[in-house]
VOBA-1610 file (N, C-alpha, C; in pm, whole numbers, padded with zeros to 5 digits, always signed):
BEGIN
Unk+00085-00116+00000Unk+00000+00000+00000Unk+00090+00123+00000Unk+00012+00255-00085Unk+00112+00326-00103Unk+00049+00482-00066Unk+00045+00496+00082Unk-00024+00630+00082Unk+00047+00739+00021Unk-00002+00841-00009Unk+00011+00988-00072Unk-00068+01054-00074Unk-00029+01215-00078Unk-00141+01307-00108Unk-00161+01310-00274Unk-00283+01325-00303Unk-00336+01414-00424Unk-00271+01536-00451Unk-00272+01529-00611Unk-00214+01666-00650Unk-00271+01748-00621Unk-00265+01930-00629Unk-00313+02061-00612Unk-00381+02042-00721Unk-00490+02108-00665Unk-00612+02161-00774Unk-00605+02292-00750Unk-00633+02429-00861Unk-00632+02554-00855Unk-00544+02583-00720Unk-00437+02558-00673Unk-00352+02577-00607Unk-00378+02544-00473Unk-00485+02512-00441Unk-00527+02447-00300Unk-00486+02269-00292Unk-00397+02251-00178Unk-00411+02110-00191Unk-00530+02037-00157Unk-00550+01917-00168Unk-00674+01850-00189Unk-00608+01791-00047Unk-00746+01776+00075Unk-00688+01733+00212Unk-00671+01629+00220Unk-00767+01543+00123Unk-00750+01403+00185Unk-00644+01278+00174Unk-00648+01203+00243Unk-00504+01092+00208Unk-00561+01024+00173Unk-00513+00923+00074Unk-00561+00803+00053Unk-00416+00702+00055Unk-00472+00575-00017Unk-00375+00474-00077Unk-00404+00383-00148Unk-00347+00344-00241Unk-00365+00274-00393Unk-00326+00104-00298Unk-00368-00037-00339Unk-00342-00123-00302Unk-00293-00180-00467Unk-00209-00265-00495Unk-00158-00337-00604Unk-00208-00465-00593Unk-00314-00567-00686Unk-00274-00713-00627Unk-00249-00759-00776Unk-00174-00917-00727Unk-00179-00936-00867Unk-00266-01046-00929Unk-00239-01042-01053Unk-00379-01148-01073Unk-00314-01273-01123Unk-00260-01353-01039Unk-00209-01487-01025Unk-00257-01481-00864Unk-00225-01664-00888Unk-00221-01731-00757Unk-00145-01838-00793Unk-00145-01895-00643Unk-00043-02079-00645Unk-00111-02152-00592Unk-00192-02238-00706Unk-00210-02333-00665Unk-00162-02468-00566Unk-00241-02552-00524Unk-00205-02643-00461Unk-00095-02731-00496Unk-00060-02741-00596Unk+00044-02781-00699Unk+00139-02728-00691Unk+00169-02603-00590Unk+00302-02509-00640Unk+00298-02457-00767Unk+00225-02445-00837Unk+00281-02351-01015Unk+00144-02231-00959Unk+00206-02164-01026Unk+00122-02011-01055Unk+00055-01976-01207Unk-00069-01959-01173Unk-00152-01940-01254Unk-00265-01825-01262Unk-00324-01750-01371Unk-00384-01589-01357Unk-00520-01639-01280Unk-00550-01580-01238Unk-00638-01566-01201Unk-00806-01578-01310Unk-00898-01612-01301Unk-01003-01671-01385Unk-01072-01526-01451Unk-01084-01523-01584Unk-01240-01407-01617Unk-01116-01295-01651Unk-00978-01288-01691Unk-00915-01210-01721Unk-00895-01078-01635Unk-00928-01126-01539Unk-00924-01048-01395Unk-01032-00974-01338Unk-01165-01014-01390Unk-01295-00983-01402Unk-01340-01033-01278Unk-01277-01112-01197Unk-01292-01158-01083Unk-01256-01141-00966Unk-01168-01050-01019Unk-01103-00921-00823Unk-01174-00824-00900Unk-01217-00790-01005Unk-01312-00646-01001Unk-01434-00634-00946Unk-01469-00821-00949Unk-01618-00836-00881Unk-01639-00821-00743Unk-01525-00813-00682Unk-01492-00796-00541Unk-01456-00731-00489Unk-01408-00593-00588Unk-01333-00466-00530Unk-01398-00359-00443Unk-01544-00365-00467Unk-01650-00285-00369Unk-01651-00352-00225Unk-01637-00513-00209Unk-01639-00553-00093Unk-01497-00528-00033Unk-01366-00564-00112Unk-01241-00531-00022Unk-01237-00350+00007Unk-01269-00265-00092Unk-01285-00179-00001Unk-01319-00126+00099Unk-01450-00190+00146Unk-01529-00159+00240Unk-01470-00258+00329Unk-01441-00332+00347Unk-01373-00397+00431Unk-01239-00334+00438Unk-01162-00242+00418Unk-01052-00216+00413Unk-01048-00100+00516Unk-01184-00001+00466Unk-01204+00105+00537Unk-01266+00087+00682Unk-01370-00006+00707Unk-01395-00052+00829Unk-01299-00059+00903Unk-01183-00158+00832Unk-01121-00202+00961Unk-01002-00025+00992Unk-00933+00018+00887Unk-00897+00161+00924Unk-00973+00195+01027Unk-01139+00270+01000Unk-01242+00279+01124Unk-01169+00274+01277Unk-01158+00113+01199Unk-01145+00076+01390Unk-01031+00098+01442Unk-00896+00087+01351Unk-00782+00071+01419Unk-00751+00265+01470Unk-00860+00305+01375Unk-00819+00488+01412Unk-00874+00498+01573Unk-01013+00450+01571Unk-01067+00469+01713Unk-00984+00423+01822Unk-00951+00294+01804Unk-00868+00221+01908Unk-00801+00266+01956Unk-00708+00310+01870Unk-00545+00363+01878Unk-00527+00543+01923Unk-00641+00597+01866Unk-00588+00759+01888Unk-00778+00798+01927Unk-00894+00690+01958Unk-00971+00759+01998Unk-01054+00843+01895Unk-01059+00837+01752Unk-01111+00906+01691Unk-01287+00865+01649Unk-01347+00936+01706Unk-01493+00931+01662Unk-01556+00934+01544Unk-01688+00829+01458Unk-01689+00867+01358Unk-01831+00856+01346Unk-01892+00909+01235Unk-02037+00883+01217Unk-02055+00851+01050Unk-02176+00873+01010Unk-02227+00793+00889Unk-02334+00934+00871Unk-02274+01009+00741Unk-02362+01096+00680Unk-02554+01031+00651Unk-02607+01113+00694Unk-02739+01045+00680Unk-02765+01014+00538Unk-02727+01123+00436Unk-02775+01150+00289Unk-02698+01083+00214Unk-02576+01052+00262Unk-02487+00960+00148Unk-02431+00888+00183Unk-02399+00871+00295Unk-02375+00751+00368Unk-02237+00746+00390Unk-02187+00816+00344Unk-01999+00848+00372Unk-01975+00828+00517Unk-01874+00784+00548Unk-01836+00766+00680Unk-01711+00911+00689Unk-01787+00959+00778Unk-01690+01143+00858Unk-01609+01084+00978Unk-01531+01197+01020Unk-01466+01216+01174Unk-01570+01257+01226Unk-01624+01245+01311Unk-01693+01315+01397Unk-01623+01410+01507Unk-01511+01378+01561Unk-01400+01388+01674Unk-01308+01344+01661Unk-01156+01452+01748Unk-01020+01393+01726Unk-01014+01434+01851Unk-00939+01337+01987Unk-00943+01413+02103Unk-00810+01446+02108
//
């Protein structure tokens, strides 16, 4: 994983952080040999809405845990905010 900021837009930086994840589309079989992955990789795209959200949850939690940070769930779009940083 490779956090960074976003480039400047009209000279304001853009606040938020993110990070890009890489996977690749092989695996190793039980056999030991490596082979692509099925559907020309049509098959981690079918799953990329769930590892995200699973990715960000667990962030969620490890932020609260660790530094206490509060969060809530926009009513209208459902985005997950800070609510609190103590």
């Amino acid at each position: 994983m490779a956090p960074h900021r976003p480039p400047r837009r009209r000279g304001r930086p853009d606040p938020h952080l993110h990070a890009h994840v890489t996977i690749a589309d092989m695996v190793k079989g039980k056999d030991g040999k490596w082979s692509a992955i099925g559907a020309g990789g049509r098959d981690i795209h079918r799953h990329a809405q769930a590892a995200d959200a699973l990715l960000k949850a667990r962030l969620r939690r490890v932020l609260a845990q660790r530094y206490g940070i509060a969060w809530k769930r926009d009513e209208r779009t459902g985005a997950w905010q800070i609510a609190a940083i103590p």
